[in-house]
C-alpha positions in Angstrom: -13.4 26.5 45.0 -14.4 29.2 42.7 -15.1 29.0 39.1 -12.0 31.1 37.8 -9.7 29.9 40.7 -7.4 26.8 40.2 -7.1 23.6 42.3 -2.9 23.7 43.0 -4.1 20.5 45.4 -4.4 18.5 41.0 -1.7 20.1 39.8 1.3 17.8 38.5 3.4 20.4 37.2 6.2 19.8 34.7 9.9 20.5 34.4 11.7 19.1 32.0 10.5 21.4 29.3 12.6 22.0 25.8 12.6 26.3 26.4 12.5 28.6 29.4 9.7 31.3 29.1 9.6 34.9 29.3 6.5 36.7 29.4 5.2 40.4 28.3 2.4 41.1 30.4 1.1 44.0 28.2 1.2 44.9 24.5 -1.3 46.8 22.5 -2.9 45.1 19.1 -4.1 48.8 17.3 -7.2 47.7 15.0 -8.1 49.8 11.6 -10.5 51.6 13.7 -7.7 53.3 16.4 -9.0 50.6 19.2 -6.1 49.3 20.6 -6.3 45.8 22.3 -4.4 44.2 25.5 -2.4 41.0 25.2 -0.3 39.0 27.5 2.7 36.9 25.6 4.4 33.7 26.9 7.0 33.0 25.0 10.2 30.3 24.8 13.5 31.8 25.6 16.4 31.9 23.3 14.5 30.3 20.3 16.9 30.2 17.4 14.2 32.7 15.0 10.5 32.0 14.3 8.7 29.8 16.9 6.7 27.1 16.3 3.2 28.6 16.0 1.0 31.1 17.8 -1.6 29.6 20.2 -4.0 32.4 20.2 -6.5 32.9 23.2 -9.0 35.8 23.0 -11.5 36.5 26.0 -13.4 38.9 27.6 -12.6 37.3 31.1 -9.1 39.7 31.9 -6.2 38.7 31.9 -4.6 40.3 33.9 -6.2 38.6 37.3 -9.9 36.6 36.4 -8.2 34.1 34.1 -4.5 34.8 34.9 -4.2 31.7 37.2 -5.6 29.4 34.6 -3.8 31.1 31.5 -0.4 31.0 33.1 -0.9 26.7 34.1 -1.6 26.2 30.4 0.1 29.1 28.2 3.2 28.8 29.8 3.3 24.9 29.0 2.7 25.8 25.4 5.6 28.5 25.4 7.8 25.8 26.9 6.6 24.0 24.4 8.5 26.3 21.6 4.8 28.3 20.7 4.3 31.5 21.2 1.1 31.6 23.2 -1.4 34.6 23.6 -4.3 35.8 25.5 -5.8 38.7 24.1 -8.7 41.4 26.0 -11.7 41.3 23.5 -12.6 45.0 23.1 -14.2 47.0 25.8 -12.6 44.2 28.5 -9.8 43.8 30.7 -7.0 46.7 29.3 -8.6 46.8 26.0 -10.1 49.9 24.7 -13.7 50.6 23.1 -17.1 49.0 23.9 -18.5 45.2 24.3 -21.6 45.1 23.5 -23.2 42.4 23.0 -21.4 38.6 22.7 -19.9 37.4 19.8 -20.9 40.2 17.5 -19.0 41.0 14.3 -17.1 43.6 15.3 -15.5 40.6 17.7 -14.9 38.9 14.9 -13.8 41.3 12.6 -11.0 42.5 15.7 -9.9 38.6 16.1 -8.8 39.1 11.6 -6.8 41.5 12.7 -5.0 40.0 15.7 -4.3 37.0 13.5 -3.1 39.5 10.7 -1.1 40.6 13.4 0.3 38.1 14.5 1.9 36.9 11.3 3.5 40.1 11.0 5.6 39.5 14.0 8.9 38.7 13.6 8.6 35.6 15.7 6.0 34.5 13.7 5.9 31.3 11.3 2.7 32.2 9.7 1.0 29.7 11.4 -2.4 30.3 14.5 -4.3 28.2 16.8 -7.4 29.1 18.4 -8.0 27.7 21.6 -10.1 28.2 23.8 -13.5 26.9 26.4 -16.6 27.9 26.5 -16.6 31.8 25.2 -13.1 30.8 23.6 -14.6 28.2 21.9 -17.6 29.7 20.3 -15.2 32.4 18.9 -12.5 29.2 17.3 -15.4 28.2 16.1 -16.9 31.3 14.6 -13.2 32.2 13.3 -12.4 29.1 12.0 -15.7 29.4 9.8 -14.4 32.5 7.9 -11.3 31.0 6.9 -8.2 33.4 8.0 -5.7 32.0 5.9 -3.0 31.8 9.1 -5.4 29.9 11.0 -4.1 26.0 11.1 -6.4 24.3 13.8 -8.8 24.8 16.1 -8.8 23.6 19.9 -12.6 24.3 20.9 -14.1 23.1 24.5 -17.3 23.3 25.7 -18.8 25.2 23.2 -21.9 25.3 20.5 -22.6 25.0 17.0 -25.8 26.7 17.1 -26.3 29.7 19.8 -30.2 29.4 19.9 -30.3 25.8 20.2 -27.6 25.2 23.1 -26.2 27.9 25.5 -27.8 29.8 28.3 -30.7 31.5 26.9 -32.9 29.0 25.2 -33.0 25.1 25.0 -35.5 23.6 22.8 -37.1 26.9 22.4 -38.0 27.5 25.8 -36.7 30.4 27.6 -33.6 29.4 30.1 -35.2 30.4 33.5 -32.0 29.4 35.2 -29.6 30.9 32.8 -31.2 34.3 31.1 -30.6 36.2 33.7 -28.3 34.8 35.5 -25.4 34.8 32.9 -26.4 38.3 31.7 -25.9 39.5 35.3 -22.9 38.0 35.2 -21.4 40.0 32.0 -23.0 43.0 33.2 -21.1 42.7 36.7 -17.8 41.4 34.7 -18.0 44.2 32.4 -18.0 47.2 34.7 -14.8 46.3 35.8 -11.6 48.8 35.5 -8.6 48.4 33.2 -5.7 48.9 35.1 -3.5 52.6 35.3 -0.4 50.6 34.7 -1.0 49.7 31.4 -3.4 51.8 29.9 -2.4 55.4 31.7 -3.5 58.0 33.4 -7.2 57.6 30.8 -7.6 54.6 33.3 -10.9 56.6 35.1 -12.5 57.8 32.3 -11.8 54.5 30.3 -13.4 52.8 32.8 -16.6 55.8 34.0 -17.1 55.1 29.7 -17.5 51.6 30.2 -20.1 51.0 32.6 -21.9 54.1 31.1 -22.1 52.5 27.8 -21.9 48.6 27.9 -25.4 47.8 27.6 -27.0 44.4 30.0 -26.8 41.9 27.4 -30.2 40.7 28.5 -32.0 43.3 26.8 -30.8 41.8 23.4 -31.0 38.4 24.3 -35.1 38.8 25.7 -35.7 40.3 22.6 -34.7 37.3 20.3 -37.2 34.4 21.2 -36.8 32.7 18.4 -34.4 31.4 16.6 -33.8 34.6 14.0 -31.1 36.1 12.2 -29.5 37.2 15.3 -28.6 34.0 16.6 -27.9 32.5 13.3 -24.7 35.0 13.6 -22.2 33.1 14.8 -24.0 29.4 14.7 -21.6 27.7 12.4 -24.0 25.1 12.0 -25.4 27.3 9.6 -23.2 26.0 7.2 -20.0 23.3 8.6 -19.0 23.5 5.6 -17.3 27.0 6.0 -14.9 24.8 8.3 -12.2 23.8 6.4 -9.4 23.3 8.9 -8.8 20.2 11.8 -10.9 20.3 15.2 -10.5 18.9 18.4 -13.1 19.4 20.9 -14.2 18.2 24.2 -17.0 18.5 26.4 -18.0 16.6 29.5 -21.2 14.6 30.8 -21.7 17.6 33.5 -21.2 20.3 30.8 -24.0 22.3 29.0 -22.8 21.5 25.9 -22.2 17.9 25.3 -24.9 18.0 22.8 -23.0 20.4 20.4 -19.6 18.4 20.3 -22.1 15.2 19.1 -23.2 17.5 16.2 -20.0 19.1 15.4 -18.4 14.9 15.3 -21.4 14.2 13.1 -21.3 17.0 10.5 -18.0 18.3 10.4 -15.7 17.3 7.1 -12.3 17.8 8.3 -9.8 16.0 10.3 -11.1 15.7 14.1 -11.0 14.1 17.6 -13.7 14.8 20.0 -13.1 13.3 23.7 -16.3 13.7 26.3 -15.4 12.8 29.9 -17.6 13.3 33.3 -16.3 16.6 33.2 -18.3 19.8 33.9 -17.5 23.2 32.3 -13.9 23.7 33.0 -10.9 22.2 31.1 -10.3 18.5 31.8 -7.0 18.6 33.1 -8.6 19.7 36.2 -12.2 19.5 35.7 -14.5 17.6 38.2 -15.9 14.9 38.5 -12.7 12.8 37.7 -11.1 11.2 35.9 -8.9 14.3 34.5 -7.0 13.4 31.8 -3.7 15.4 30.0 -5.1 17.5 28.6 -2.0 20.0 27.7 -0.2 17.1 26.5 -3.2 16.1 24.1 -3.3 19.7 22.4 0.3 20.2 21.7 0.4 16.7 20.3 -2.3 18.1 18.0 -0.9 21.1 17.4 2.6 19.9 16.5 0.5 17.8 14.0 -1.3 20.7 12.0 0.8 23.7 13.0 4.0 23.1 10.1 4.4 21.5 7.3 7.2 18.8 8.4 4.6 17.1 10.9 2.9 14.4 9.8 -0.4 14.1 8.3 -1.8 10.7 8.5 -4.8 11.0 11.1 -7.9 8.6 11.5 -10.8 10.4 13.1 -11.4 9.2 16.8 -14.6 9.8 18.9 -13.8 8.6 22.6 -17.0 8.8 25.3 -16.6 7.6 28.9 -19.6 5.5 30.3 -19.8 6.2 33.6 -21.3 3.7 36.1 -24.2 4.3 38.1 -24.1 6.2 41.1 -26.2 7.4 43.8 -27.6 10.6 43.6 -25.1 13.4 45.2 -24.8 16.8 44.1 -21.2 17.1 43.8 -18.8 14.2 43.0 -15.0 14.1 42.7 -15.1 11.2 41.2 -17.3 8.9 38.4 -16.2 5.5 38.2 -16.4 4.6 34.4 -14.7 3.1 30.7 -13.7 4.8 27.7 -15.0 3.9 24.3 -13.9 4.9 20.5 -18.0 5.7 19.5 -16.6 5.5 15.8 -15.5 2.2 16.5 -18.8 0.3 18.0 -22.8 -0.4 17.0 -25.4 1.3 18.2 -28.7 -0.7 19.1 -31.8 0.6 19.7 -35.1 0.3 22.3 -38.3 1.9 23.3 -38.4 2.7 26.6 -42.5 3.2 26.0 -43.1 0.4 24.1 -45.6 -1.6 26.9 -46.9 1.7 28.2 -50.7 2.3 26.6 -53.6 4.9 27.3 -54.4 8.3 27.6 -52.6 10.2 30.6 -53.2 13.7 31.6 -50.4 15.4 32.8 -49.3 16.7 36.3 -49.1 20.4 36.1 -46.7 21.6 39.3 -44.7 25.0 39.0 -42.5 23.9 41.5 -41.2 20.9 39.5 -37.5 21.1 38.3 -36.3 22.4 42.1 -34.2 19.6 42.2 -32.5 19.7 38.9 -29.2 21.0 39.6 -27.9 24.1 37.4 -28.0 24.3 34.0 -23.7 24.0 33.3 -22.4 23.1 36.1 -18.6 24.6 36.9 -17.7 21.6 39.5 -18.7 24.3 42.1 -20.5 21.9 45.3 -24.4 21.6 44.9 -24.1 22.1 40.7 -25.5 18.6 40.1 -28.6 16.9 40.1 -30.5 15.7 43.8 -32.2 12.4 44.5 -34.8 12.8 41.9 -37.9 11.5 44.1 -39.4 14.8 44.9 -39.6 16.0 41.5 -40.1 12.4 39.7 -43.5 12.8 42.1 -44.3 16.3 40.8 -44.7 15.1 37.5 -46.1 12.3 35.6 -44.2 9.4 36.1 -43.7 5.8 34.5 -41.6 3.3 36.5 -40.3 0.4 34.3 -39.8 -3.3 34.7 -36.5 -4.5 36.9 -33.5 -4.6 34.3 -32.8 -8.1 34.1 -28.9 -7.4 32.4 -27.3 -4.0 32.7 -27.9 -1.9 29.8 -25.4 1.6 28.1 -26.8 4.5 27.3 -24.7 6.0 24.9 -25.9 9.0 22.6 -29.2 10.8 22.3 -32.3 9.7 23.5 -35.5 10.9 21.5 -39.3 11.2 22.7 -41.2 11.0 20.0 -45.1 12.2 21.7 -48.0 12.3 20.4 -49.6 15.4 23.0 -52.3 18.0 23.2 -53.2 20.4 25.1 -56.0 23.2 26.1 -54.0 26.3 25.6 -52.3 27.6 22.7 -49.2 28.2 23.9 -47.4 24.9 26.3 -44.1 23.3 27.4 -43.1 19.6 27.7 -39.6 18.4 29.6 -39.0 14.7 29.3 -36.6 12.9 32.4 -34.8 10.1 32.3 -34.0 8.3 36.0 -32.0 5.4 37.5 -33.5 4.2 40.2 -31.6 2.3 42.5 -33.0 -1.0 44.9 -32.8 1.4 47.6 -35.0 3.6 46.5 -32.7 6.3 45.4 -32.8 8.3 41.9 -30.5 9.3 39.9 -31.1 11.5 37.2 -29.8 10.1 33.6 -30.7 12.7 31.0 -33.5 15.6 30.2 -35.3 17.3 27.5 -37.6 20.2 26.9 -39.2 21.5 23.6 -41.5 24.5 23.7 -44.5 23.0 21.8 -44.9 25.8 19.9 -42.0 25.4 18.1 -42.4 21.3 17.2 -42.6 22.9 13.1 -39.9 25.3 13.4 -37.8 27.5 15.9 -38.1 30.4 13.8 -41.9 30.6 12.9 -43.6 29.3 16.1 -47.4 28.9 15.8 -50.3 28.4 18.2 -51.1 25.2 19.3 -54.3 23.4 17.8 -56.8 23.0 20.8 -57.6 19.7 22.3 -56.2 18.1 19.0 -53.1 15.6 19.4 -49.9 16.7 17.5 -47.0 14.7 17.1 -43.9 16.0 19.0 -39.8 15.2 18.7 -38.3 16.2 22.4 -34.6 15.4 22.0 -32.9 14.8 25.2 -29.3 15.3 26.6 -26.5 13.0 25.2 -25.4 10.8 27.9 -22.9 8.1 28.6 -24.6 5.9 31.6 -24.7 2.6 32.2 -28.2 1.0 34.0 -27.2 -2.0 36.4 -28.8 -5.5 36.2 -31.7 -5.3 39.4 -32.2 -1.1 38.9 -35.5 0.3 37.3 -35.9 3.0 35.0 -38.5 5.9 35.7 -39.1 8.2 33.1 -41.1 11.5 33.9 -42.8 13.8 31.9 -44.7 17.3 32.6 -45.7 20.7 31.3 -43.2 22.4 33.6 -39.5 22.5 34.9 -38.8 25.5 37.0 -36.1 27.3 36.5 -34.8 26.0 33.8 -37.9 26.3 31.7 -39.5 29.8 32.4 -43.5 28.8 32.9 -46.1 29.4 30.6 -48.9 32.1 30.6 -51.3 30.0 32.3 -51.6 26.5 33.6 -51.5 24.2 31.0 -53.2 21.2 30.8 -51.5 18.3 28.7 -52.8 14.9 27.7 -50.2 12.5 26.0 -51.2 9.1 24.1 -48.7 6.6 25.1 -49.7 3.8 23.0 -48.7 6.0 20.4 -45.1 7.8 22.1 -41.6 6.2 21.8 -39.2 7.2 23.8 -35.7 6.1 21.8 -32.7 5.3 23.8 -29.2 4.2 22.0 -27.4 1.3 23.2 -23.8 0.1 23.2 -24.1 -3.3 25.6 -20.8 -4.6 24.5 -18.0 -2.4 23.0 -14.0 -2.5 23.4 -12.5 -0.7 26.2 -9.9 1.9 25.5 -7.3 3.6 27.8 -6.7 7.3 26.8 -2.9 7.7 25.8 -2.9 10.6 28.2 -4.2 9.6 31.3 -2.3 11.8 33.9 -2.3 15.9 33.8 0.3 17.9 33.8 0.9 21.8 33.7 3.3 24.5 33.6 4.2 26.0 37.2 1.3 28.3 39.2 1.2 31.5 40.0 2.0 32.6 43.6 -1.5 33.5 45.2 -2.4 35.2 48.6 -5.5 33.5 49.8 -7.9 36.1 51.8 -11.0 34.7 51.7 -11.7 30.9 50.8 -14.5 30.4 47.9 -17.6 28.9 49.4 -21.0 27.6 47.7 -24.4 27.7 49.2 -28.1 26.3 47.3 -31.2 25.8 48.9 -34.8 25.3 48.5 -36.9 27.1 50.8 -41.2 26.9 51.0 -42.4 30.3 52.5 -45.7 28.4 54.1 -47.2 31.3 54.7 -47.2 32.9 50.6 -46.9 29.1 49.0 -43.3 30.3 47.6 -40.8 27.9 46.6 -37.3 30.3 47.0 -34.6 28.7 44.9 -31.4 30.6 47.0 -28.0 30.2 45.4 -25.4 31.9 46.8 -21.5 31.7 45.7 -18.6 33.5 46.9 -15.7 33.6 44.3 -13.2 33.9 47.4 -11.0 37.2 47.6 -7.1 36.6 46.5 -4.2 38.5 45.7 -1.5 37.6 42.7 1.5 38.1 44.1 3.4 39.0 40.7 1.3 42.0 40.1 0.0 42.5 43.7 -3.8 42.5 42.3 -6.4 41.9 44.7 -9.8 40.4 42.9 -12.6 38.5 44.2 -16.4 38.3 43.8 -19.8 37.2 45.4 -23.0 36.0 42.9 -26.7 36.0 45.2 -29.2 34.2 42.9 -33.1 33.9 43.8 -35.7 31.7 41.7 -39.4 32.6 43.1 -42.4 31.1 42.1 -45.7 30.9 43.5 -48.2 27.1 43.5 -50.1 27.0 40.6 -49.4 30.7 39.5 -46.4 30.9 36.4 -47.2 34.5 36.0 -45.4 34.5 39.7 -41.8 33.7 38.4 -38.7 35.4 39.2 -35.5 35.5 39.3 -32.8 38.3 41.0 -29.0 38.2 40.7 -27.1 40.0 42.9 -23.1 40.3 42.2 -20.4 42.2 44.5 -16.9 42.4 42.2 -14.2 43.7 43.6 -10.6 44.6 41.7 -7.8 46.6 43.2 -3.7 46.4 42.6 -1.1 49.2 44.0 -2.8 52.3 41.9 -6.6 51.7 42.3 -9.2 50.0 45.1 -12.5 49.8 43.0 -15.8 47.9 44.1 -18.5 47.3 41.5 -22.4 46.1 43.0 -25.1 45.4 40.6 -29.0 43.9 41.2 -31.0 42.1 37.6 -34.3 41.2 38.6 -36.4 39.8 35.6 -40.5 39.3 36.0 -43.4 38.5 34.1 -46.8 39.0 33.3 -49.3 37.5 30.8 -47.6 40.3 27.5 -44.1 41.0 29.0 -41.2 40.2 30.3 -39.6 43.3 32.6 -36.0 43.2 32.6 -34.0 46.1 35.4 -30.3 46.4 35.9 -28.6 48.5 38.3 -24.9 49.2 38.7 -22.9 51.2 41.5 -19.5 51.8 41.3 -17.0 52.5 44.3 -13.5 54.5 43.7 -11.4 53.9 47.1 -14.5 53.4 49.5 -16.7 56.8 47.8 -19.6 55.9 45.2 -18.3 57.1 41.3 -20.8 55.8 39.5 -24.5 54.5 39.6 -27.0 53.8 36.6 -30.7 51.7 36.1 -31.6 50.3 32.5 -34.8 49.2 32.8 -37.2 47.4 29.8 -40.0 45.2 28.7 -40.3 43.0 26.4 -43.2 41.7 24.8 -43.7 37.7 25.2 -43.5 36.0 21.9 -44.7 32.1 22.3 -42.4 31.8 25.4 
């Protein structure tokens, strides 16, 4: 199953809804500027005058075919509903005019204004907006929501970050994202050069789309150039201030999602009305999202947004904060399923233990470059072989402690904290902290991670070299996690300099001492806490779309040891499957190639090449678009090179390298 493609084998679609829906499948927004954006309406049939509110959607994803399978399960719902429900093209995407260039820059923000202005011109309007949206969607609710439109009501925001430098693909505790950097820049860069489509932009179609790929930059460039945490990725980090968010929130994440830790945050800091629900759920919306339990998730929103959308709902609200624990499992690397029980967090005590606390001495740490292999990506999609592997290899390429048998079953719920006291011999190092269940069969499961680049323990903005062979204290915050630990398991917690690829290595190999009789690692508790059922349990949707299946989606990841170089190949390889939407006879599918290299005890080895094959054809156009990233390293630089070819029915249009390097900055 592919990551934009929908699973019609969940689907409980509805019926009996209150409006029949019709649906505009292009309209143009005009900003002050003469750019003139794509949207696709659903809405409710024979509606007396205004509706009940807009539910506002606004990607760079297309509409038109990459999202159009999800949008029309969900937007449709709400139309049926009685909202008007939109999915806009952000500029320079899809059938929108003008240039993306980077994400979530102002002039995104500045064009989402407008659509909301927009929108309460319209004569079906009632004044009143939701933002919804996952991932990209719900960095930009949250961005909006921040500068107050006075039109915007609530904010549905899934998978999603208060703080771009500290969670999302590009760094995680200050260390550079390995795994992710590229990969996810390849991916814009491949999703960017796509066409809009003759139909609704014109004959302008070509050169609208020859501008495109001439001018879009590879977001990577940017990105590389940012290692710390500087103005640039302040922009659009609400954290900077929650107060600037003045209007309800709900949010969800899942266990399996990159970016559980931010809906914790958001729970803890935001002042307004909110409900945060985290599930096993990976990145994907949890009415279909694996692993299971799904939950109704369409039938949670409009509860919320007939709540905050008009003034004649009511406005009594308690916040609620409900986590699933999920049992222990043995380690596979997909899983339909997580057998579990819900909790209200707001609602029970948190205890606390150290995990450390009969551990003593001095331990030098294993240094291993092909440690992490086993990790499983970064944010998983609920694609097969995202998740984690039986954690023995890499729990014995690192430094590990196993603990006493539990004696009575134990629930991880929250953030665990390593608190070390470390040094080192180099002035520039890494440290990734693991978390493992170990079953009395021997197998591993892994719990929860963190890494901190330990030149960042003062600050993420003003790194500093390291004092040599001088022990500094160090906080490594690891992944929230709901988890329970069976009476008769161990724990094994492992700790190195190095996590390939989701840390990029160091300039050298480091050498790292920790003093365990002075570490803690923290781990919150909730032993005993009161079951809830969610009042949702079952998802439903709006009808599908009709789709043409060509080619089925398939997933490929393995590790590979060229014996001859002492290589360890990380190969990932994904087909997208090739379909066609029968409404507007498009044809879309893709293919992503991913290759992690690095060489035994040589970091300056590391790389990583991305290979993508997109292709995007209807009854007016057949285009192909192939593009290569390939990021290196040495000791001073990064070297970043993007190339992109473009076919026009079979012939080669277009073809382009941007190549770069970047000095290394404490990373």
């Amino acid at each position: 199953m592919g990551v934009f493609d929908v699973d019609y084998n969940k689907i409980q679609e509805r019926t009996d809804f209150p409006y029949e829906v019709e649906i505009t499948h292009h309209t143009w927004i005009e900003m002050s500027d003469g750019t003139k954006l794509s949207a696709k309406i659903w809405q409710p049939k024979n509606i007396d005058s205004e509706t009940k509110g807009a539910v506002l959607e606004y990607l760079p994803y297309r509409k038109d075919e990459f999202t159009a399978l999800r949008d029309e399960i969900r937007h449709k719902y709400f139309a049926g509903c009685g909202y008007t429900s939109i999915r806009v093209d952000i500029r320079g995407t899809g059938d929108s005019e003008g240039i993306i260039e980077d994400e979530y820059p102002k002039q995104e923000q500045n064009d989402a204004l407008e659509v909301i202005s927009w929108i309460e011109k319209q004569k079906w309007s009632n004044g009143s907006v939701a933002m919804i949206g996952k991932s990209w969607g719900g960095f930009n609710g949250l961005q909006l929501a921040a500068l107050q439109p006075h039109a915007l009501k609530t904010i549905i925001t899934l998978c999603s970050t208060d703080d771009r430098y500290a969670d999302d693909v590009h760094y995680k505790g200050g260390t550079m994202m390995a795994s992710d950097m590229l990969w996810w820049a390849s991916t814009m860069f491949a999703y960017n050069a796509r066409p809009p489509f003759p139909r609704f932009v014109g004959e302008s179609w070509y050169d609208m789309w020859m501008t495109r790929m001439e001018d879009t930059p590879p977001f990577v460039e940017e990105w590389v150039s940012h290692q710390t945490r500087d103005d640039y990725w302040k922009h659009g980090s609400i954290c900077e201030d929650y107060s600037d968010i003045k209007i309800p929130v709900l949010t969800m994440s899942g266990w399996a999602d990159g970016y559980t830790n931010a809906l914790f945050r958001l729970m803890d800091n935001l002042d307004v009305p909110k409900k945060g629900i985290v599930g096993p759920w990976a990145h994907e919306f949890p009415d279909m999202a694996i692993p299971g339990p799904q939950m109704g998730y369409l039938q949670e929103v409009t509860e919320w947004l007939d709540q905050w959308m008009n003034d004649e709902g009511s406005k009594e609200h308690t916040d609620e904060f409900l986590v699933y624990v999920q049992d222990s499992v043995e380690p596979e690397t997909t899983y339909e399923y997580r057998k579990g029980r819900w909790l209200n967090l707001y609602n029970e005590d948190e205890e606390q233990i150290d995990l450390f606390k009969e551990i003593t001495g001095e331990v030098n740490l294993l240094n291993r470059q092909q440690h992490g292999l086993y990790s499983g990506v970064y944010c998983p999609f609920g694609q097969e072989g995202d998740l984690p592997d039986d954690q023995t290899i890499d729990n014995a390429l690192a430094t590990s402690f196993m603990l006493p048998v539990q004696k009575e079953a134990i629930n991880i719920v929250g953030q665990p904290l390593a608190k070390i006291r470390v040094k080192t011999d180099s002035k520039e190092a890494n440290i990734h902290v693991r978390v493992t269940d170990v079953h009395p069969t021997g197998e591993k499961t892994l719990v929860t991670k963190g890494q901190l680049n330990l030149n960042h323990y003062k600050s993420h903005e003003f790194p500093e070299d390291l004092p040599l062979d001088e022990y500094i204290y160090v906080e490594v915050p690891l992944d929230v996690i709901g988890y329970q630990i069976p009476e008769g398991h161990k724990i094994e917690v492992s700790v190195s300099p190095t996590y390939w690829p989701q840390i990029w290595p160091d300039k050298e190999v480091v050498n790292l001492s920790v003093d365990m009789s002075d570490s803690e690692l923290i781990i919150p508790l909730i032993n005993d806490f009161e079951e809830i059922h969610l009042k949702h349990e079952q998802a439903e949707t709006a009808s599908p779309l009709e789709k043409i299946i060509h080619r089925d989606g398939s997933r490929t990841r393995n590790i590979i040891k060229r014996l001859t170089t002492n290589e360890w190949v990380l190969d990932d390889f994904s087909d997208e499957g090739l379909r066609t939407l029968t409404d507007l006879n498009i044809t879309y599918g893709t293919t992503n190639h991913n290759v992690y290299t690095i060489k035994e005890n040589d970091p300056l080895s590391a790389k990583v090449e991305c290979d993508w094959t997109v292709t995007v054809k209807d009854d007016d156009i057949d285009t192909e678009m192939e593009t290569k990233s390939v990021m290196s390293c040495d000791e001073n630089y990064y070297y970043l090179t993007n190339e992109l070819i473009a076919f026009n029915n079979g012939e080669k249009c277009f073809s382009k390298i941007w190549e770069k390097k970047v000095p290394r900055y404490y990373t």
